[in-house]
Backbone as CSV, one residue per row, in Angstrom:
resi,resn,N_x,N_y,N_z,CA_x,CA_y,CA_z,C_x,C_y,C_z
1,UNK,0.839,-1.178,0.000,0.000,0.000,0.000,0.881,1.238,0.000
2,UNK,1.032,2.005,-0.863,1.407,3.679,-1.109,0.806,4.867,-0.145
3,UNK,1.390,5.414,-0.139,1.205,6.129,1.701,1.525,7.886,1.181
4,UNK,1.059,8.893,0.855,1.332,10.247,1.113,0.612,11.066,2.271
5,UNK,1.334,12.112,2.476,0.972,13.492,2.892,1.583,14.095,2.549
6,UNK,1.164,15.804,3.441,1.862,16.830,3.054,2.095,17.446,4.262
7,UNK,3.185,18.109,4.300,3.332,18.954,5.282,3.516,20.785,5.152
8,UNK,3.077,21.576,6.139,2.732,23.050,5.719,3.666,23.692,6.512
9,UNK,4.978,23.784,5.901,5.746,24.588,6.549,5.413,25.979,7.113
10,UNK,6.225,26.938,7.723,5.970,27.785,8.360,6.398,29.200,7.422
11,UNK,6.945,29.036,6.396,7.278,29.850,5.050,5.903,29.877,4.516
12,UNK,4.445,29.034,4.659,3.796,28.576,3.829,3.752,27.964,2.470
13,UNK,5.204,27.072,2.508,5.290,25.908,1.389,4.731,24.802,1.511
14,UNK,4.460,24.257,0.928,4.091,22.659,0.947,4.959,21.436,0.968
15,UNK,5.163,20.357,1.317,5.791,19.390,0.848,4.987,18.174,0.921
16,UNK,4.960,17.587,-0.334,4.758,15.942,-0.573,5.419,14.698,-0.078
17,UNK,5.153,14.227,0.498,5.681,13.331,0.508,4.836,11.706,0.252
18,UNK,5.587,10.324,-0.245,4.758,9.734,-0.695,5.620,8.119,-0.714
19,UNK,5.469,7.077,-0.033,6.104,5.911,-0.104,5.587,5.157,-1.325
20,UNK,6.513,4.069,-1.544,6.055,3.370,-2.870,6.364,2.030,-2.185
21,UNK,5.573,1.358,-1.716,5.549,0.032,-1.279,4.935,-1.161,-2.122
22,UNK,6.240,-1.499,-3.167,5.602,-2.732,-3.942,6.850,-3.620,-3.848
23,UNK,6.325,-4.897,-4.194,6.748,-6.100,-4.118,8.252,-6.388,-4.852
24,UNK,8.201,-5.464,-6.230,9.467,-5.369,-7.387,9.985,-4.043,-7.206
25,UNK,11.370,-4.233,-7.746,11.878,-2.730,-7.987,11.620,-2.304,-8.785
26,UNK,11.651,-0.745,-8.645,11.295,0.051,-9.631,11.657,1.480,-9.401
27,UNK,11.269,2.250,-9.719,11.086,4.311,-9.446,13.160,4.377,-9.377
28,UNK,13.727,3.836,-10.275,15.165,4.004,-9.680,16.047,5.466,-10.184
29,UNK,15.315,6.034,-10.203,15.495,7.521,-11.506,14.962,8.776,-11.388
30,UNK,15.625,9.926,-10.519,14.862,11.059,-10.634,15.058,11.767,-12.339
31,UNK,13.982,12.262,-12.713,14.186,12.793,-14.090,13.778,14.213,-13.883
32,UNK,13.993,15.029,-14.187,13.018,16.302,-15.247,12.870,17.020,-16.374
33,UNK,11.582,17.129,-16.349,10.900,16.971,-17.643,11.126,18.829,-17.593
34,UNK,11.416,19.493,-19.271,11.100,21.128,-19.119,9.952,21.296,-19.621
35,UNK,9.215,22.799,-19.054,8.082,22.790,-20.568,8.371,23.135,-21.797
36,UNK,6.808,22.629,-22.477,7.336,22.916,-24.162,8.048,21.321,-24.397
37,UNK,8.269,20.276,-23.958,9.315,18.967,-24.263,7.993,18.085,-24.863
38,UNK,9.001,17.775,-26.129,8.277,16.756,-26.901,8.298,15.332,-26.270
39,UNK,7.270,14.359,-25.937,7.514,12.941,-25.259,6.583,12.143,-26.742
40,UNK,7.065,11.100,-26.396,6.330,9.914,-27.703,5.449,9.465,-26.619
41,UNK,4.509,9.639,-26.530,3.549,8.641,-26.419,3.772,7.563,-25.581
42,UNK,3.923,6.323,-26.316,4.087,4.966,-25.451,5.100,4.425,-26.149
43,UNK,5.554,2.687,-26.217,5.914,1.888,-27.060,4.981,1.848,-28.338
44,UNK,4.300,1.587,-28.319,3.797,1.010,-29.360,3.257,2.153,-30.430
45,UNK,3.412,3.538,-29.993,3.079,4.600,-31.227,3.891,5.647,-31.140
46,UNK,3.637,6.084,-32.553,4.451,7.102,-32.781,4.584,8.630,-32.166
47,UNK,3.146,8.320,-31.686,2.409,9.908,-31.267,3.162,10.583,-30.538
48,UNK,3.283,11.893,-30.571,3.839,13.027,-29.690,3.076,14.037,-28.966
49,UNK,3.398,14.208,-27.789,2.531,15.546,-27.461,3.859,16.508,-26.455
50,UNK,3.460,17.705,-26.220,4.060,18.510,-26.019,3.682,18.928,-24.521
51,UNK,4.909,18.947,-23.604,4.464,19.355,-22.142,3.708,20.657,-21.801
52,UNK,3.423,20.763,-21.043,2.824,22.504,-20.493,3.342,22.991,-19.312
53,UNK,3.438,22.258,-18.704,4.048,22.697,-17.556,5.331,21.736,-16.868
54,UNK,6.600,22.047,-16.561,7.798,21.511,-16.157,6.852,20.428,-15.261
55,UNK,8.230,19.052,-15.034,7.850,18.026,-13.966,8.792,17.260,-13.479
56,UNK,8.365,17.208,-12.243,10.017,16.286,-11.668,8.995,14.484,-11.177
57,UNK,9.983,13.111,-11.560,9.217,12.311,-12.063,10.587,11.673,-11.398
58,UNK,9.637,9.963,-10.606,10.865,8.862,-10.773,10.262,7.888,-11.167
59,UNK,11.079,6.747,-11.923,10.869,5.810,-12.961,12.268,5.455,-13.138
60,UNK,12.160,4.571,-14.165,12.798,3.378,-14.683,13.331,3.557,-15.630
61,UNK,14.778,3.411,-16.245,15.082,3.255,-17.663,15.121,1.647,-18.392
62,UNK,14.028,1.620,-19.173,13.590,0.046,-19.657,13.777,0.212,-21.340
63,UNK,14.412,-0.736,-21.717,15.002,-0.197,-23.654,14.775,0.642,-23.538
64,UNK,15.791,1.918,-23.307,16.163,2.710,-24.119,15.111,3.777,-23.779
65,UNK,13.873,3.428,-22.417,12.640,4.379,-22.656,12.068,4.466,-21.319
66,UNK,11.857,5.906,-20.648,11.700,6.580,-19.199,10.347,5.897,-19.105
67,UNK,10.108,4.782,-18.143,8.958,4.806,-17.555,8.610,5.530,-16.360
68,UNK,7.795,6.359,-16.045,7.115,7.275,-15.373,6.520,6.721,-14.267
69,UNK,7.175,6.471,-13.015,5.589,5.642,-12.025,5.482,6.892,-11.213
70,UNK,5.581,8.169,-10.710,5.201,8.851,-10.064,5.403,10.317,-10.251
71,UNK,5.071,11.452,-10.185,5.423,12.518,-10.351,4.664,13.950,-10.216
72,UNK,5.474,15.232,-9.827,4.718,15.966,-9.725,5.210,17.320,-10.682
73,UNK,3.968,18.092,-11.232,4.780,19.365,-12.278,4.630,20.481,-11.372
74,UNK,5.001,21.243,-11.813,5.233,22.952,-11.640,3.825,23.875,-10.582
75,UNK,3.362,23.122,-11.044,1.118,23.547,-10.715,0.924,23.129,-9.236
76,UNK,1.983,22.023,-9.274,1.613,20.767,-7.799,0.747,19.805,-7.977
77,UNK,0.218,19.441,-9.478,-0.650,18.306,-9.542,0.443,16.956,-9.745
78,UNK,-0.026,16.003,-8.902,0.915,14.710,-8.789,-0.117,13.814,-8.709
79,UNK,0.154,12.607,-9.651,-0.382,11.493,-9.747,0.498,10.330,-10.047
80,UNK,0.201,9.463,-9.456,0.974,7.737,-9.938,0.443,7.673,-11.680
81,UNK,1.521,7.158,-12.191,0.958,6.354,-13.611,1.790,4.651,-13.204
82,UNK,0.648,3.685,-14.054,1.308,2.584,-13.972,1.065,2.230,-15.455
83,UNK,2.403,1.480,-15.499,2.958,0.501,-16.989,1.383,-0.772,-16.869
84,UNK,1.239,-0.249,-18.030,-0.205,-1.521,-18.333,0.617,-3.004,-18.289
């Protein structure tokens, strides 16, 4: 089970915080993403879309290609993605 909060500093910042409790390894990779960055899609297509807002993300390097299991952008919206 995956576990966050936040805490409200006294600056009035925020911080996330968020465990990843699974069975396999994984998340071994801080990345960031800028805005405006072109990403493909998935494996299996060609498609591109274009970021909007910067993101800091950890994941996996699997052939050659950033899998994404957690992350948050610029806005503060953070969500898990999982590999189908």
């Amino acid at each position: 089970m995956c576990t966050s909060f936040t805490l409200h500093a006294k600056d009035e910042s925020y911080m996330l915080s968020r465990t990843m409790d699974f069975s396999i390894e994984m998340a071994k990779t801080v990345t960031y993403i800028p805005q405006n960055f072109h990403l493909i899609h998935d494996y299996s297509s060609s498609e591109m879309y274009q970021t909007k807002y910067a993101y800091v993300e950890m994941g996996a390097l699997e052939d050659h290609c950033n899998i994404v299991f957690d992350g948050v952008n610029e806005q503060g919206l953070t969500a898990p993605i999982r590999k189908q």
